[in-house]
VOLOFI-676621 format. One record per residue (C-alpha): residue in one letter; x, y, z. Coordinates in steps of 0.25 Angstrom, whole numbers, padded with zeros to 4 digits, always signed. Layout:
# VOLOFI-676621
aXYZ ...
END
This chain:
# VOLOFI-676621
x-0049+0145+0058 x-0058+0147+0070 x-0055+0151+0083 x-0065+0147+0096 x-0067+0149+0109 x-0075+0136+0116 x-0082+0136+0128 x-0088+0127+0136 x-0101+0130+0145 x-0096+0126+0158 x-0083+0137+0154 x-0095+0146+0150 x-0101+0144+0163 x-0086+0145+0172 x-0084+0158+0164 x-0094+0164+0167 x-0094+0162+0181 x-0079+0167+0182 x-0085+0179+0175 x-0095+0181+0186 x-0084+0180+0198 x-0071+0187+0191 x-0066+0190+0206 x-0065+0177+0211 x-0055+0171+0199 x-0041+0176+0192 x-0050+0178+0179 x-0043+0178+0165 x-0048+0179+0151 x-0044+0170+0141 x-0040+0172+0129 x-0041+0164+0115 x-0028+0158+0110 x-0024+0162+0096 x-0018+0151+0089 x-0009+0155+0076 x+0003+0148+0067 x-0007+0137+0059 x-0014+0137+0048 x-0029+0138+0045 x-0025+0125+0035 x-0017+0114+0037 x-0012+0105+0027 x-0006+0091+0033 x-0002+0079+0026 x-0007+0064+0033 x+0006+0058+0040 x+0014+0072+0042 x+0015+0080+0054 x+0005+0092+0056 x+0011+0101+0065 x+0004+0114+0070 x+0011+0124+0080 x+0000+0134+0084 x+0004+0147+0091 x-0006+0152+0102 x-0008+0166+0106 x-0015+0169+0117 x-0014+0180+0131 x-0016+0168+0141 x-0009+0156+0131 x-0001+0147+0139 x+0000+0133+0133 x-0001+0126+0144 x-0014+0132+0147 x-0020+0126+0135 x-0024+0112+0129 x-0022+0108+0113 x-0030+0100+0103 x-0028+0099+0089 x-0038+0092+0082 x-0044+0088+0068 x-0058+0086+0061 x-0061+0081+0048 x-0068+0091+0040 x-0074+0080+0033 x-0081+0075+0046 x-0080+0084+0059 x-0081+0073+0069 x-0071+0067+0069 x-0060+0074+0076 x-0045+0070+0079 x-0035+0074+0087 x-0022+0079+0085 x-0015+0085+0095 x-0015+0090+0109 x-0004+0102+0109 x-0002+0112+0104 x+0009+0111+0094 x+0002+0100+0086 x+0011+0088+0079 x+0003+0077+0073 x+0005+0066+0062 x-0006+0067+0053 x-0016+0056+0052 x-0028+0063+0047 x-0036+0057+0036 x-0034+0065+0023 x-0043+0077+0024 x-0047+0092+0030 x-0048+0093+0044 x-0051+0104+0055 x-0039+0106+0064 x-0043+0110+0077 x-0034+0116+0087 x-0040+0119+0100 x-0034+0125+0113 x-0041+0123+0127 x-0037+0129+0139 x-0034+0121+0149 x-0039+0129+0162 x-0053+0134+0154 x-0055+0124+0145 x-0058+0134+0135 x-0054+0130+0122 x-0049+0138+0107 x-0050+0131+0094 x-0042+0134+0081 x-0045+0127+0069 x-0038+0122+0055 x-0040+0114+0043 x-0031+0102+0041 x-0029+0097+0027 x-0024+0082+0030 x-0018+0077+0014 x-0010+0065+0012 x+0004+0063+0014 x+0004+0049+0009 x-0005+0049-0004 x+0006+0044-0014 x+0020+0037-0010 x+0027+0024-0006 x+0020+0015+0004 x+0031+0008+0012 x+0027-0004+0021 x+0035-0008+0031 x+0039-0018+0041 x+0041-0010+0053 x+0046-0023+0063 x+0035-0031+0056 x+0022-0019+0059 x+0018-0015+0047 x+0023+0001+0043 x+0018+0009+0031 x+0027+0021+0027 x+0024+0029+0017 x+0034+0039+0007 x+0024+0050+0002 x+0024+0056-0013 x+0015+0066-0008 x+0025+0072+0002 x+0039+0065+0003 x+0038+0061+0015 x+0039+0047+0022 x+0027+0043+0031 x+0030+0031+0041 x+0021+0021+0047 x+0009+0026+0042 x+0000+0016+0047 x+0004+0019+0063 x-0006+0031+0063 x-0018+0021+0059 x-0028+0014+0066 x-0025+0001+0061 x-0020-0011+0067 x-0004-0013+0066 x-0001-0024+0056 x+0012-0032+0054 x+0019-0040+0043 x+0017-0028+0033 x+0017-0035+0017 x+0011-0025+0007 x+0005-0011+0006 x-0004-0008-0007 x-0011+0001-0015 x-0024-0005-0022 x-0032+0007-0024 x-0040+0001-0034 x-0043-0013-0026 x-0046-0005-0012 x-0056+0001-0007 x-0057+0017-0009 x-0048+0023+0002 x-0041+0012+0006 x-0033+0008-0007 x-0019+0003+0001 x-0018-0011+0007 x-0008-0013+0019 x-0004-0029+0019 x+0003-0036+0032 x+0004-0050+0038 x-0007-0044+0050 x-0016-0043+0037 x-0020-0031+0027 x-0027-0019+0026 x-0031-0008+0018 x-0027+0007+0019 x-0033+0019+0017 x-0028+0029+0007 x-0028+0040+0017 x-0017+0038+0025 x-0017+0023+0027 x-0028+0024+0036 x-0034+0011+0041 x-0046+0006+0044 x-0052-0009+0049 x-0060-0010+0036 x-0047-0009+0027 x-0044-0023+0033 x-0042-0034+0021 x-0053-0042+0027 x-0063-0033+0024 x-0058-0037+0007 x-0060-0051+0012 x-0072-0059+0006 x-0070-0068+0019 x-0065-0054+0028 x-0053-0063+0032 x-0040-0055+0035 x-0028-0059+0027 x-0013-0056+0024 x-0012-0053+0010 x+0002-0052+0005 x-0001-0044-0007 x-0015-0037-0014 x-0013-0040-0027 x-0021-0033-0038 x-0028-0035-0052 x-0037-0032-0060 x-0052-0029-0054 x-0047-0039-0041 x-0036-0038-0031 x-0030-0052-0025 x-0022-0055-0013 x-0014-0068-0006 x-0016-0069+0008 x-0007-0079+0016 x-0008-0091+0005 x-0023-0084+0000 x-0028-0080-0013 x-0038-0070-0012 x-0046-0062-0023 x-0055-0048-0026 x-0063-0046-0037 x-0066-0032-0038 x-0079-0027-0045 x-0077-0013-0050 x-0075-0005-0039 x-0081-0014-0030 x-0070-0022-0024 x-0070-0036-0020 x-0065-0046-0007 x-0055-0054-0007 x-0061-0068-0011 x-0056-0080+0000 x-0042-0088-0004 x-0043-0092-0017 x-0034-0102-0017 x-0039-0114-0009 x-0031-0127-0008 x-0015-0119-0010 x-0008-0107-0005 x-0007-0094-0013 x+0009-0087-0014 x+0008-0072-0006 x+0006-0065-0022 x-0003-0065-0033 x-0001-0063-0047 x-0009-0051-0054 x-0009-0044-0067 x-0006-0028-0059 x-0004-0022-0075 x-0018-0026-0081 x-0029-0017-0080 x-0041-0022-0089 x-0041-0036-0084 x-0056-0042-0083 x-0052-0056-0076 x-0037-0056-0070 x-0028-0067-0068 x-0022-0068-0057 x-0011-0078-0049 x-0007-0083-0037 x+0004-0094-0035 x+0000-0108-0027 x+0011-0110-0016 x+0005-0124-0013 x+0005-0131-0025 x+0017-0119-0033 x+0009-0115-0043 x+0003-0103-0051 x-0012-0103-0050 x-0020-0092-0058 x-0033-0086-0053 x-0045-0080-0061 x-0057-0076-0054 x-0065-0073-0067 x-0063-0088-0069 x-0073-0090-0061 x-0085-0083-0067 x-0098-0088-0074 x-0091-0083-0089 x-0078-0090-0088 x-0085-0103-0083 x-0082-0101-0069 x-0069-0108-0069 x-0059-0110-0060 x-0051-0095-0056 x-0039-0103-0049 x-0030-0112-0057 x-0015-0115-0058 x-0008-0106-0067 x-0008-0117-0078 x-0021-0120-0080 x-0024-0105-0078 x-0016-0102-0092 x-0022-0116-0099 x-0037-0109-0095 x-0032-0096-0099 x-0028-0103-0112 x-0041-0110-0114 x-0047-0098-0113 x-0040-0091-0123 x-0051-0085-0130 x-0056-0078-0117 x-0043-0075-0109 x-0032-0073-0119 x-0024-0086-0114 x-0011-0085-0108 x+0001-0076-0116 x+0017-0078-0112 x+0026-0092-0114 x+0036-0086-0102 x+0034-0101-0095 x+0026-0114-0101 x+0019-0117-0089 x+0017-0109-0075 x+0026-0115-0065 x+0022-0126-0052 x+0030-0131-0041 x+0037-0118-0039 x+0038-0109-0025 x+0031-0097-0025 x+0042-0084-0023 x+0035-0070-0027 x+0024-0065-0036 x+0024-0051-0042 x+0015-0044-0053 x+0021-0034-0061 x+0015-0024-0072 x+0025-0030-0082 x+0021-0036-0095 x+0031-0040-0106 x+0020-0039-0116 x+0018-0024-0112 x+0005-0027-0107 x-0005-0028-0097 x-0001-0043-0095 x+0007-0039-0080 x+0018-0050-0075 x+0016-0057-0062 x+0032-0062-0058 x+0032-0075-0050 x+0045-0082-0043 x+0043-0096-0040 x+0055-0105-0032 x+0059-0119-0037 x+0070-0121-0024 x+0080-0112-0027 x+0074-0108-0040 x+0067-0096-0046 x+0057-0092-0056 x+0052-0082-0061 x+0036-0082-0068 x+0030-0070-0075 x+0014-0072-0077 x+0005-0063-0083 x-0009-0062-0078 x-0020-0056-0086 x-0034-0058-0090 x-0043-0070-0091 x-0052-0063-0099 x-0047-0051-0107 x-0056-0042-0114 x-0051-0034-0127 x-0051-0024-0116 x-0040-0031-0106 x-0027-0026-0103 x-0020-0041-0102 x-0022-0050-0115 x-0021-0063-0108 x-0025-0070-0094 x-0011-0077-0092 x+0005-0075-0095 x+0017-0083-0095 x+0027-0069-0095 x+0039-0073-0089 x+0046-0084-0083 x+0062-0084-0078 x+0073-0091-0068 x+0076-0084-0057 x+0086-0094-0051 x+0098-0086-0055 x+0095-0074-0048 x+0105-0070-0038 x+0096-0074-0023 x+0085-0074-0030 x+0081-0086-0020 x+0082-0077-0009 x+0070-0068-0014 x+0056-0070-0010 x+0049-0058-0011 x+0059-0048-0016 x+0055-0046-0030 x+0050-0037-0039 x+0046-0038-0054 x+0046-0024-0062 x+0033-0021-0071 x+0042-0012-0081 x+0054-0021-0083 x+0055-0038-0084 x+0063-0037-0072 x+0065-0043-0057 x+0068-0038-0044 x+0073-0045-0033 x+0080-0042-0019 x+0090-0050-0011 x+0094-0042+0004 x+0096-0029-0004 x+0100-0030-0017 x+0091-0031-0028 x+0092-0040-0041 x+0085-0035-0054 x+0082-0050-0065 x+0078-0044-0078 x+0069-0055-0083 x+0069-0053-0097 x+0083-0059-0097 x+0086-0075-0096 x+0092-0080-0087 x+0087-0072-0077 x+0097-0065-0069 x+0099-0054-0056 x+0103-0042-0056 x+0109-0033-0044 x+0102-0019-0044 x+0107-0015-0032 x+0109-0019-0016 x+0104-0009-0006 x+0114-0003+0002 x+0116-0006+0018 x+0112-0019+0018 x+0097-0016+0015 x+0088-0027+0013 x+0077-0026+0003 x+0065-0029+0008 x+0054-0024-0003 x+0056-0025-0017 x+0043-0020-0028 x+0039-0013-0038 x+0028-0004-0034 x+0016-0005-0046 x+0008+0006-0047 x-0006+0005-0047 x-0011+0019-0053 x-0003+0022-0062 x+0002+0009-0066 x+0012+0015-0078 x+0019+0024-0066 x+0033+0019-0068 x+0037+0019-0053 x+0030+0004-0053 x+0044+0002-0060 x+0052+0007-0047 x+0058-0005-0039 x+0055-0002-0023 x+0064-0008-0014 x+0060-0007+0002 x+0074-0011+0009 x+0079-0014+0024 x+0090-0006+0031 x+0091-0010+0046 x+0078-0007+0051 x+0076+0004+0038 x+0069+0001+0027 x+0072+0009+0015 x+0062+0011+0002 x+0071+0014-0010 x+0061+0016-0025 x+0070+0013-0036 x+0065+0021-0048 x+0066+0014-0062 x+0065+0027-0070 x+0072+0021-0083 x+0064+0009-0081 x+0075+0001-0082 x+0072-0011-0071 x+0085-0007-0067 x+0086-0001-0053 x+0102-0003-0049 x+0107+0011-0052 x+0092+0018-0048 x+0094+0026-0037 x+0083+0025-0028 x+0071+0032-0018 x+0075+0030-0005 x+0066+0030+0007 x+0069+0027+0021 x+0064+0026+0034 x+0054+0013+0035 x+0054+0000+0040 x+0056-0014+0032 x+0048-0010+0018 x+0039-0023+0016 x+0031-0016+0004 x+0031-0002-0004 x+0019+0003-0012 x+0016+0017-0019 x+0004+0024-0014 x-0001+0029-0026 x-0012+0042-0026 
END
């Protein structure tokens, strides 16, 4: 810790003419403050409170006498400097970037000028490297809350403290490490448009904007990032876009690839397989009801450059044809992939009946009051001895809905369980379990929230770095009480699929959850 005493030269010059004429002026000699009560290092926490309380000793030490300044440097770069507080007693939320930083504390006296510097090293960690990511609809202004692992704590509206430009209509909020940039692994979707966030503290800058991932820089509304294997895809309004990644070097997101129909807000994506050399993927036609099947590698000089975009149907005839090459299409769930059919809700899961690598994608589709459920699996055009996924296509799972208690009533309350053949679906605030293995299907009450809660957010979280953690088995449910939301994590420890005598987390405290994600280390 160092202690100085600055002078300027014109206070230089002044002093030393009082020197010269003592008679003629009520001459006193000042003394240096001596500050105590903080210590030489300083651990802080980003988002918590960093309250410091010096004591000042000193003959002449009147408070009033004096000004205050706390301020920080980067020890990385000592330009840069930031201040953070003008009293004495200093009470700041902490907004630092993750690092070590000088503290300076500096007293200057307001009569002289004259001016004492104290400093300390500040160690700024992270508070919010591992927890639940809550967004929330705060009157419609997008709010990200956070419920830290690292410290237990609950961190509110962490985006209020960035420079960023206030978005509404908030949608989703990800984690794509490994289809992001380095540092900036998070993806915060609204209806204003989306964004990128930094993994120190959700720090935002105008580069992390998603037109920047564009091949044609537009700005879009994504509803969801979807990713697989080596590419990550995404509908935009009624927009297909695609990007191919090439190693480490990631791609933009291709124009619409639909052209002549509209595209439902999901798309389906094998989220299990990991050694997948040409994924197939789907999106579902709302124009003209129908599954379509996309293939990039489709396109390429050694697979004839043929068409990548085809109706499900002849998809799985061309899979078939290419038997030899792809593997074909496995599963006799359903003879043919439906048309004519509304589009309800997409979800992919990790569940494979065959206990493989062959991941479920779960469809609802409406015929009027009527409801259906398809399972497809999506795996490889092109398997190598070496692929995780055997075939390009599946037929997994087909079953009628129609008899589920208010089953009409749902639009995008679902969730399908990657451990169990199981669905999830919420009415107001009760929630129904359908075990799919049994025929005909049926609903089953697991419980109704108390106090007249509405459900507003119903997942299962998959996590991506360790995909066999077992909490992607736990049933999230973000709910609304008045104006409180309420995030309750439902752990399936016996792995059961049955949550209605599991006693819950509960947190409180937010606004309307629209979309809970783990951040993972």
């Amino acid at each position: 810790m160092r202690k100085g005493l600055l002078y300027t030269a014109c206070w230089i010059f002044l002093l030393i003419s009082c020197a010269e004429d003592l008679g003629n002026y009520d001459y006193r000699e000042l003394s240096s403050p001596v500050v105590t009560g903080i210590d030489e290092k300083i651990p802080v926490r980003k988002f918590e409170r960093l309250q410091l309380t010096p004591q000042i000793e000193g003959e002449q030490f009147t408070e009033e006498d004096y000004q205050f300044e706390w301020k920080v440097i980067p020890q990385a770069d000592a330009v840069t400097a930031t201040v953070i507080g003008n009293e004495r007693i200093l009470d700041y939320e902490v907004v630092l970037a993750e690092g070590t930083y000088t503290l300076y504390f500096t007293i200057t006296n307001r009569t002289s000028g004259l001016f004492w510097q104290q400093t300390y090293e500040l160690e700024v960690t992270q508070t919010t490297s591992e927890g639940w990511m809550v967004l929330c609809s705060d009157n419609g202004r997008t709010r990200l809350d956070m419920i830290s692992m690292v410290t237990g704590e609950t961190y509110r509206d962490l985006l209020s403290s960035q420079d960023m430009p206030e978005l509404n209509g908030p949608r989703r909020i990800q984690q794509l490490e490994d289809l992001a940039e380095t540092g900036s692994p998070f993806y915060l979707l609204t209806d204003d448009g989306a964004t990128r966030l930094s993994s120190d503290g959700f720090a935002w800058t105008e580069e992390y904007n998603i037109r920047y991932e564009m091949g044609n820089g537009q700005a879009v509304s994504p509803h969801e990032i979807i990713p697989t294997v080596n590419a990550k895809m995404m509908v935009a309004g009624t927009d297909f876009h695609y990007a191919s990644n090439m190693g480490e070097i990631l791609g933009l997101f291709s124009s619409p690839i639909n052209k002549d129909f509209r595209v439902a807000p999901m798309a389906g994506s094998n989220v299990a397989g990991n050694m997948i050399l040409a994924p197939l993927v789907m999106i579902y036609d709302i124009d003209n009801k129908r599954f379509m099947g996309y293939g990039q590698t489709l396109a390429s000089s050694d697979l004839n450059n043929q068409e990548p975009l085809r109706e499900m149907n002849e998809m799985a005839e061309l899979m078939e044809d290419m038997q030899a090459t792809t593997g074909g299409v496995t599963g006799s769930a359903f003879d043919e992939f439906p048309t004519g059919l509304d589009y309800v809700y997409m979800e992919n899961t990790r569940y494979d009946p065959g206990s493989g690598q062959m991941a479920v994608t779960y469809t609802v589709l409406a015929d009027g009051d009527k409801r259906y459920l398809y399972g497809i699996q999506l795996g490889d055009i092109v398997p190598q001895s070496w692929s995780s996924c055997p075939n390009a296509l599946g037929k997994a799972y087909y079953g009628d809905l129609s008899e589920c208690t208010d089953i009409t009533k749902v639009t995008d309350l679902f969730a399908f369980s990657s451990l169990k053949n199981c669905m999830y679906y919420a009415v107001g605030g009760t929630l129904y379990q359908v075990d799919l293995s049994t025929k005909p299907l049926q609903a089953k009450v697991q419980f109704t929230l108390p106090g007249g809660e509405e459900i507003t957010r119903l997942k299962f979280n998959l996590f991506r770095k360790n995909t066999s953690d077992s909490r992607s088995y736990n049933l999230i449910i973000g709910s609304l009480r008045g104006e409180e939301g309420i995030l309750r994590i439902y752990n399936d420890t016996e792995m059961s699929g049955d949550f209605s005598g599991v006693e819950p987390e509960v947190y409180d405290g937010f606004a309307r959850i629209v979309d809970v994600t783990y951040r993972e280390w």
